[in-house]
KEKE-3310 file (N, C-alpha, C; in steps of 0.2 Angstrom, whole numbers, plus 5000, padded with zeros to 4 digits):
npx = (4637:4631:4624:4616:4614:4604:4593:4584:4580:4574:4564:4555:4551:4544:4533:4528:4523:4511:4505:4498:4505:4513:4523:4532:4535:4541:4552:4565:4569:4569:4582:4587:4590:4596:4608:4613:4616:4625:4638:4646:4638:4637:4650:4654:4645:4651:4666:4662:4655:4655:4670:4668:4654:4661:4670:4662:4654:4664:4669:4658:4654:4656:4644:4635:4636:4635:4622:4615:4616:4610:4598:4594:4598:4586:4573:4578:4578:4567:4553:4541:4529:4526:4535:4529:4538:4543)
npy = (5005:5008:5022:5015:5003:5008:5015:5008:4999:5005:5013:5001:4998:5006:5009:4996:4998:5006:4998:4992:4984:4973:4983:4979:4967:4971:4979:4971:4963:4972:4979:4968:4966:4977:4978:4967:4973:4980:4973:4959:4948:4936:4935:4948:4944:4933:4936:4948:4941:4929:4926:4933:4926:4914:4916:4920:4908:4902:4909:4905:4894:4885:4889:4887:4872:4867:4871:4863:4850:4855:4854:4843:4835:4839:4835:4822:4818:4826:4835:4829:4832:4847:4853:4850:4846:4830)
npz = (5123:5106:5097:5085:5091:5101:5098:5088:5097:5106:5098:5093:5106:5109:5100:5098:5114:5110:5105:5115:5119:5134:5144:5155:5149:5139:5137:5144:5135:5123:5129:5128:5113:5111:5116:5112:5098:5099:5104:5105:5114:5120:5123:5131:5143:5148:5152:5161:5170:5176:5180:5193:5197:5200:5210:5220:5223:5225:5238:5247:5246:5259:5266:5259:5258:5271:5275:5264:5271:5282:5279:5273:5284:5293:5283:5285:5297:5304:5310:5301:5298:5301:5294:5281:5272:5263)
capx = (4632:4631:4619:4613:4609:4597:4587:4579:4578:4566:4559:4553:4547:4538:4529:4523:4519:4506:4500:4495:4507:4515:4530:4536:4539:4546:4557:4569:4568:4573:4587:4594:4589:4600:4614:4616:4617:4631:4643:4646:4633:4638:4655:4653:4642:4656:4672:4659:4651:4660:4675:4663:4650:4665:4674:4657:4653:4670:4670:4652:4654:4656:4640:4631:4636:4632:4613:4613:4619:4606:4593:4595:4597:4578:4571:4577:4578:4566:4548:4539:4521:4525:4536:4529:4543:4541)
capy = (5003:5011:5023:5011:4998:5008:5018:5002:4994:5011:5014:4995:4996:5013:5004:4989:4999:5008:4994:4991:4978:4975:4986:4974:4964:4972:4982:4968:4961:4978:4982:4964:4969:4983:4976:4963:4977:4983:4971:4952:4949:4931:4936:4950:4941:4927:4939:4952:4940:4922:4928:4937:4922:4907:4918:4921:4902:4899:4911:4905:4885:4877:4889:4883:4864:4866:4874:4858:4847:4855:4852:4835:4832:4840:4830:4813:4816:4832:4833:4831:4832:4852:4857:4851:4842:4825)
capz = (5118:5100:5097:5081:5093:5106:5093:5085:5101:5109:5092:5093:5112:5109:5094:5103:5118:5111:5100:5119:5123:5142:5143:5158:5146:5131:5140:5145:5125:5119:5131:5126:5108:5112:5120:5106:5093:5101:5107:5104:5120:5127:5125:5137:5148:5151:5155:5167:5176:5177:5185:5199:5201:5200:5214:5225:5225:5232:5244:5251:5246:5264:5269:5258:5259:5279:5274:5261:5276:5290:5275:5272:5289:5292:5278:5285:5305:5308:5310:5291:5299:5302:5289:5275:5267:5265)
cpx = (4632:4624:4614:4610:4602:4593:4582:4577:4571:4563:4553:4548:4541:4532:4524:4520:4513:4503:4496:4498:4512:4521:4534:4538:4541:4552:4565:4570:4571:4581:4592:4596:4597:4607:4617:4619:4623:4638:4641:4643:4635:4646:4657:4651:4647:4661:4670:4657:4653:4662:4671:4658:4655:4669:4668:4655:4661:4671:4664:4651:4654:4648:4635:4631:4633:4624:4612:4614:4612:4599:4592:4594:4587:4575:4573:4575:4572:4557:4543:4531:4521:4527:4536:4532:4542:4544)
cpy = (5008:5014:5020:5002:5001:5010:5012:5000:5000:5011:5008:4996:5001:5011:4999:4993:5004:5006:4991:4983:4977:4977:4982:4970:4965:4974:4977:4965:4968:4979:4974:4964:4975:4983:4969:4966:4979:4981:4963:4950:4943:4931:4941:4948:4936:4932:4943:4946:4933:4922:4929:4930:4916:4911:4919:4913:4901:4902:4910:4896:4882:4882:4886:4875:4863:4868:4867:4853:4847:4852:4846:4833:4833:4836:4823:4812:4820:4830:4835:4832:4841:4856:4856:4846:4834:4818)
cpz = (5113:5099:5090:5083:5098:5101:5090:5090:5104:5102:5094:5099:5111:5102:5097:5111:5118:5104:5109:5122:5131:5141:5148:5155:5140:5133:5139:5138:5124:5123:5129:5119:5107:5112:5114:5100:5094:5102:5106:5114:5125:5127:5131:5142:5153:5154:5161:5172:5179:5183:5193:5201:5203:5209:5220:5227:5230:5239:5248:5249:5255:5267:5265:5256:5267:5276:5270:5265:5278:5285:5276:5279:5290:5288:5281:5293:5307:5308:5305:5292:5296:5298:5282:5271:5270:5260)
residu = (UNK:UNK:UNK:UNK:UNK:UNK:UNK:UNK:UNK:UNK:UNK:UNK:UNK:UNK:UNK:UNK:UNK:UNK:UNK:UNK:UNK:UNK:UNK:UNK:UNK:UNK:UNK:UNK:UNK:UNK:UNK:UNK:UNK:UNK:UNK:UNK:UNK:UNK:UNK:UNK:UNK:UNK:UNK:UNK:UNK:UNK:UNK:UNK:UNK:UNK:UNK:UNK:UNK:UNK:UNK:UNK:UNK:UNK:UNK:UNK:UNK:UNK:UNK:UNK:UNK:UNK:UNK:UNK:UNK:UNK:UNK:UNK:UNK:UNK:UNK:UNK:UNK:UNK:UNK:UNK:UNK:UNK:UNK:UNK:UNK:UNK)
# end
């Protein structure tokens, strides 16, 4: 990241957090503030993390089509008095 994208984004948070506003929530706002200034963001976002989630589902697909199976079974055959689902 480019040091002319985080300076605005801290200047910014440091500004609004002592106008008294919740830093839990600027924080996340300035660092994507941050992280846009610097780099084309959802093009980053697609090549880091795609790859990595499209590979994670395949590798964890029949577990959770079984968890989606036992569910389903529960809800049609199980007992809805106790858990709720109904």
């Amino acid at each position: 990241m480019g040091l002319l994208g985080i300076l605005p984004a801290l200047a910014l948070l440091i500004w609004l957090a002592f106008r008294d506003w919740s830093v839990l929530l600027l924080a996340p706002a300035a660092g994507l503030l941050a992280a846009a200034a610097a780099q084309p963001l959802l093009a980053h976002w697609t090549q880091t993390f795609m790859g990595s989630g499209a590979r994670l589902l395949a590798q964890f697909f029949p577990l959770f089509l079984l968890a989606l199976i036992f569910i389903r079974a529960h809800c049609l055959f199980g007992d809805r008095r106790r858990s709720g689902l109904s």
